[in-house]
LUMDO-35515 format. One record per residue (C-alpha): x negated, y negated, z; residue number from 1. Coordinates in Angstrom, 3 decimals. Layout:
+----------+----------+----------+-----+
:        x :        y :        z : pos :
+----------+----------+----------+-----+
:        X :        Y :        Z : NUM :
...
+----------+----------+----------+-----+
//
This chain:
+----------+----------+----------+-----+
:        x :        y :        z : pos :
+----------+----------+----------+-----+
:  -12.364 :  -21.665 :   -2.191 :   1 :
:  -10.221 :  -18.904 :   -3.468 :   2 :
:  -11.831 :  -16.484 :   -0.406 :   3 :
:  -11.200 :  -18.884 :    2.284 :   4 :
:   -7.793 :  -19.021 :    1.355 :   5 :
:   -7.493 :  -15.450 :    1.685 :   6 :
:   -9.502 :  -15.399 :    4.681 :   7 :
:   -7.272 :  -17.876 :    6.383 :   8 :
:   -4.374 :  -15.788 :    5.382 :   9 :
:   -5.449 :  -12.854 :    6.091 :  10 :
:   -3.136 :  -10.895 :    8.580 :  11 :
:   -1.041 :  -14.356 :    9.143 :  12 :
:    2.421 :  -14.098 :    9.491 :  13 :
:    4.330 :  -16.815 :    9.376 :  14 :
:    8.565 :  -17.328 :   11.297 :  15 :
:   10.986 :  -19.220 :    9.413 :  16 :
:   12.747 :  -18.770 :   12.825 :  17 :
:   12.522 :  -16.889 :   16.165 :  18 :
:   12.526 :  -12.996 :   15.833 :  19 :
:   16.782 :  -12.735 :   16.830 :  20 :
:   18.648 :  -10.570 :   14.823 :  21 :
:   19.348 :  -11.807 :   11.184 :  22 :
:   16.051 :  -13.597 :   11.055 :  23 :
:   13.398 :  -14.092 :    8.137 :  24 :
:    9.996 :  -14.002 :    8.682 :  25 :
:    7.511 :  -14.643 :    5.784 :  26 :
:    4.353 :  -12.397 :    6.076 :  27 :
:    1.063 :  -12.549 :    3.844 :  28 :
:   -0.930 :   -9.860 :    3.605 :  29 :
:   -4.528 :   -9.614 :    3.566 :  30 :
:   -7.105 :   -6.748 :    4.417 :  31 :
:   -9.747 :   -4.308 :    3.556 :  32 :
:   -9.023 :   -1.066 :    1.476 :  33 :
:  -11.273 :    1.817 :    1.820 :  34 :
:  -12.230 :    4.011 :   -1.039 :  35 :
:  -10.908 :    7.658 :   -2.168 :  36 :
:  -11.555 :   10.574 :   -4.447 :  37 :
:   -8.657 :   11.787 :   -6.688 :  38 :
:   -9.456 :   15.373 :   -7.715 :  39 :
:   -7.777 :   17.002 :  -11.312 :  40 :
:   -8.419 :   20.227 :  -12.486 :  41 :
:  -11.958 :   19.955 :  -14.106 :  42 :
:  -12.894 :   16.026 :  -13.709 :  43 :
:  -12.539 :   13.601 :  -10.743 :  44 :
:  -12.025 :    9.639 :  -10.456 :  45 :
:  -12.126 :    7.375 :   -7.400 :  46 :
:  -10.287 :    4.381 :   -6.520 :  47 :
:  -13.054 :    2.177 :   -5.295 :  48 :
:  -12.500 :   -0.052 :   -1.584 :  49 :
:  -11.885 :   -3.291 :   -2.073 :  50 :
:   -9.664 :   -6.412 :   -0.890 :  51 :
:   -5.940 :   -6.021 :   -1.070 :  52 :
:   -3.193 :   -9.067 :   -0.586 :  53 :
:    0.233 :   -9.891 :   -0.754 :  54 :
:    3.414 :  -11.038 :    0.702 :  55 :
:    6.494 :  -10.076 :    1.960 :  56 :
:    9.955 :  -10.947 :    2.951 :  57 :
:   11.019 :   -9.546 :    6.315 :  58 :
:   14.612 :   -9.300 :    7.739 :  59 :
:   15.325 :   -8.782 :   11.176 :  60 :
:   18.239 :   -6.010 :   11.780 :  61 :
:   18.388 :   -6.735 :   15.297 :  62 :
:   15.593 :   -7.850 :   17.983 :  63 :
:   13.721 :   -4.918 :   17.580 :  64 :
:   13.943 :   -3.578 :   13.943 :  65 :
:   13.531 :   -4.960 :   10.856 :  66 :
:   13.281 :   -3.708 :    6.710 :  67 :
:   10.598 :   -5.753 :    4.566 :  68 :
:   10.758 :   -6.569 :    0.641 :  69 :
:    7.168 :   -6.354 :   -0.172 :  70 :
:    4.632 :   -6.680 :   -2.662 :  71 :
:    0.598 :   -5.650 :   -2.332 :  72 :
:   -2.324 :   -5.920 :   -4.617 :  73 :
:   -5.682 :   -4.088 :   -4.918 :  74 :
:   -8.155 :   -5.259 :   -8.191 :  75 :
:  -10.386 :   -2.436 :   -7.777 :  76 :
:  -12.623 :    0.175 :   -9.705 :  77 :
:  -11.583 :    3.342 :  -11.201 :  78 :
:  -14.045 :    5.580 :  -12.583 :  79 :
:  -13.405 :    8.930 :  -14.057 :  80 :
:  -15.725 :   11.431 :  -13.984 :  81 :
:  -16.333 :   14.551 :  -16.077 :  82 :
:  -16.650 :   18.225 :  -14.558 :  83 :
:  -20.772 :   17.575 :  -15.483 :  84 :
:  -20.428 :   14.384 :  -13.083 :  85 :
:  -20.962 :   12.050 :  -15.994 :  86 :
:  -18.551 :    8.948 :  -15.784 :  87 :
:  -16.079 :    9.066 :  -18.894 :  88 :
:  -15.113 :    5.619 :  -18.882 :  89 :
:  -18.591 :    3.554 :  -18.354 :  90 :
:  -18.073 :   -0.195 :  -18.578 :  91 :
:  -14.413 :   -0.141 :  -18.697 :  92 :
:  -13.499 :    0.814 :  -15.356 :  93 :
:  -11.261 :   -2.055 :  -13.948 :  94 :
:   -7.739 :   -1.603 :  -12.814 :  95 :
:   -5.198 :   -2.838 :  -10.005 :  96 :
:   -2.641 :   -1.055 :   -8.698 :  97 :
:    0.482 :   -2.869 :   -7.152 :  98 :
:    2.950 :   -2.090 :   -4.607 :  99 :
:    6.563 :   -2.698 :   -4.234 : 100 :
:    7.996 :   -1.558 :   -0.908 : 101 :
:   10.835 :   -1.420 :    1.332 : 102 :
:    9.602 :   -0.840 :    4.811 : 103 :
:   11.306 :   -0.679 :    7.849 : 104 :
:    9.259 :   -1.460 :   11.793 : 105 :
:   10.394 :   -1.130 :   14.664 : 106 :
:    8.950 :   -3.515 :   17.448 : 107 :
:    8.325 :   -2.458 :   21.046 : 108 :
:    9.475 :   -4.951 :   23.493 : 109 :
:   11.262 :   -7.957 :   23.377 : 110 :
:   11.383 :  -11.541 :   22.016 : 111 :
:    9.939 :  -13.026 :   25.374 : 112 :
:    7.031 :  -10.869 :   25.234 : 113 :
:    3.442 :  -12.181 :   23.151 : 114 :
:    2.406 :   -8.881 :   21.856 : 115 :
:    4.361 :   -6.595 :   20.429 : 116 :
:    3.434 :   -3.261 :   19.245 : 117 :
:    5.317 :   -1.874 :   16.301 : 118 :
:    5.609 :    1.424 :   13.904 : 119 :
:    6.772 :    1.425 :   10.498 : 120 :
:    7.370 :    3.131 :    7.666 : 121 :
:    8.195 :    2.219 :    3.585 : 122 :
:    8.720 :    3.764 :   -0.153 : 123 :
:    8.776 :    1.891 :   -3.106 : 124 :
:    6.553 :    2.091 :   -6.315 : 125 :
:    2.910 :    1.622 :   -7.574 : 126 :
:    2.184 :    0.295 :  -10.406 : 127 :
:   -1.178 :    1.242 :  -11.647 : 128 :
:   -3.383 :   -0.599 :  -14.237 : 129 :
:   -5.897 :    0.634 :  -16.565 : 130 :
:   -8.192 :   -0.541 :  -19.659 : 131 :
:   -7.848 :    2.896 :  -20.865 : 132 :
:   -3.462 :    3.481 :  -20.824 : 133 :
:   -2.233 :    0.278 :  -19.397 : 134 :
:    0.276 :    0.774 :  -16.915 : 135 :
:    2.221 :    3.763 :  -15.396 : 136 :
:    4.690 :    3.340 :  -12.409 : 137 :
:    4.120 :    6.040 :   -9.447 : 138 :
:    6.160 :    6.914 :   -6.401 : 139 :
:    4.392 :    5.381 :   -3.096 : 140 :
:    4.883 :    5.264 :    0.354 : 141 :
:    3.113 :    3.752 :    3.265 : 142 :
:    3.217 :    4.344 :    7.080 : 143 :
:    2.001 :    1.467 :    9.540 : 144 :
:    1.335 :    0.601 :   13.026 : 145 :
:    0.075 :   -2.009 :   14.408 : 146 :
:    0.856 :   -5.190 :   17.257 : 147 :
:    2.264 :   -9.022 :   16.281 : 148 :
:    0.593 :  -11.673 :   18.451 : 149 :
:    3.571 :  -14.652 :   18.830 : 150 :
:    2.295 :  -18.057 :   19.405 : 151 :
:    4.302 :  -21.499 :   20.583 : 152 :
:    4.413 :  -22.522 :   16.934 : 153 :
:    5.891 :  -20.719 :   13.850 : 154 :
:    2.504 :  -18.719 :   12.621 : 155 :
:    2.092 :  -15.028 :   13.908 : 156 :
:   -0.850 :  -13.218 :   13.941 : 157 :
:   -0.118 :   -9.363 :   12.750 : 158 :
:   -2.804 :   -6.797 :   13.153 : 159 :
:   -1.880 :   -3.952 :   11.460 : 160 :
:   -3.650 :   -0.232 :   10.051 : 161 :
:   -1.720 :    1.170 :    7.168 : 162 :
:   -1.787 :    4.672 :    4.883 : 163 :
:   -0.640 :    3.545 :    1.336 : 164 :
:   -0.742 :    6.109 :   -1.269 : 165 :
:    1.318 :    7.258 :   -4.746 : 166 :
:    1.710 :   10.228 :   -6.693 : 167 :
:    1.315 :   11.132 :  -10.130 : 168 :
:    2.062 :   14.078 :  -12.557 : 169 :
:   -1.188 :   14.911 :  -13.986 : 170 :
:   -0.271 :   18.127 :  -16.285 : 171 :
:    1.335 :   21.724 :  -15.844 : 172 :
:   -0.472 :   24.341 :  -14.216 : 173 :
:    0.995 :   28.408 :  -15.344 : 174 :
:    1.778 :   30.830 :  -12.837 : 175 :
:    2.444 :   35.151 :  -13.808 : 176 :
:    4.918 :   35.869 :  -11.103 : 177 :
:    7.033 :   38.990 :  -10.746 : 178 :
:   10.274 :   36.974 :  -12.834 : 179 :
:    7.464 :   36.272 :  -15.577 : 180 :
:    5.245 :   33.225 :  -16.386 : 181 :
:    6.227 :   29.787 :  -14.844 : 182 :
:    5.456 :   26.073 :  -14.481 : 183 :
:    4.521 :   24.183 :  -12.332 : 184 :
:    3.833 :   20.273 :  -12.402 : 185 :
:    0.480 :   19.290 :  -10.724 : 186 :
:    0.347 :   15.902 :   -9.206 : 187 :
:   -2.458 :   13.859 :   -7.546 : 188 :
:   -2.116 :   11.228 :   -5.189 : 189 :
:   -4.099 :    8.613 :   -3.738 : 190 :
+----------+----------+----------+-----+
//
């Protein structure tokens, strides 16, 4: 039952009133995440696809632009792998990682029109949550584009493509430069 509801809601926005300026929309999020390798010096993890959800608050600025309180969630896999490709954390691999982000869109078109086509863009936080260390809090940022199908009634259907990712600071890599040795911070992102 739990699937169907996310099914059902899955890319569904729903209009507390008509997109004017100073307008709220509520929007719940629902779609497919696709997998990625995180490299570190001598070992490498991935953060496995799966199905991310969430909802958001969306304010309307004016007809055409609008900033978004938002919150995401992906329960995924994260295995960590050793530089001899053996997995380091074997049966305790689970972990989420949420966003919180403020994103601003801007819609193409205007209010009479069915489809509109919009950009955005967003930073926030990840949080990220692991067996092994519990929880850290990253910088992330997302970019989006998509188009928001209006219907007679107050439910919206928003297809959308996004590029989520956060950074962390994994360790110090040293550098002998002409001024002497120095520092840098190494960070991976996702």
């Amino acid at each position: 039952m739990k699937y169907i509801l996310l099914i059902f809601t899955l890319l569904v926005v729903i209009s507390v009133k008509a997109q004017d300026a100073g307008s709220i929309t509520l929007n719940l999020y629902g779609g497919y995440t696709f997998s990625d390798k995180v490299e570190y010096n001598n070992s490498y993890g991935y953060v496995e696809e799966g199905f991310e959800y969430g909802a958001g608050i969306e304010y309307f600025l004016s007809e055409n632009n609008s900033a978004e309180l938002k919150y995401q969630r992906l329960d995924t896999k994260l295995p960590l792998y050793a530089s001899n490709k053996t997995q380091v954390n074997t049966g305790d691999d689970k972990g989420a990682i949420n966003y919180i982000l403020m994103d601003y869109a801007h819609y193409f078109g205007g209010n009479t029109q069915k489809a509109l086509p919009y950009l955005g863009a967003g930073a926030g936080i990840a949080i990220l949550e692991t067996p092994q260390s519990g929880s850290g809090t990253y910088f992330a940022w997302e970019i989006k584009g998509g188009v928001k199908i209006k219907t007679n009634s107050a439910v919206s259907i928003n297809l959308n493509a996004y590029l989520q990712s956060m950074a962390a600071a994994v360790g110090n890599s040293y550098y002998w430069t002409y001024i002497g040795i120095v520092g840098v911070t190494d960070y991976v992102s996702t």
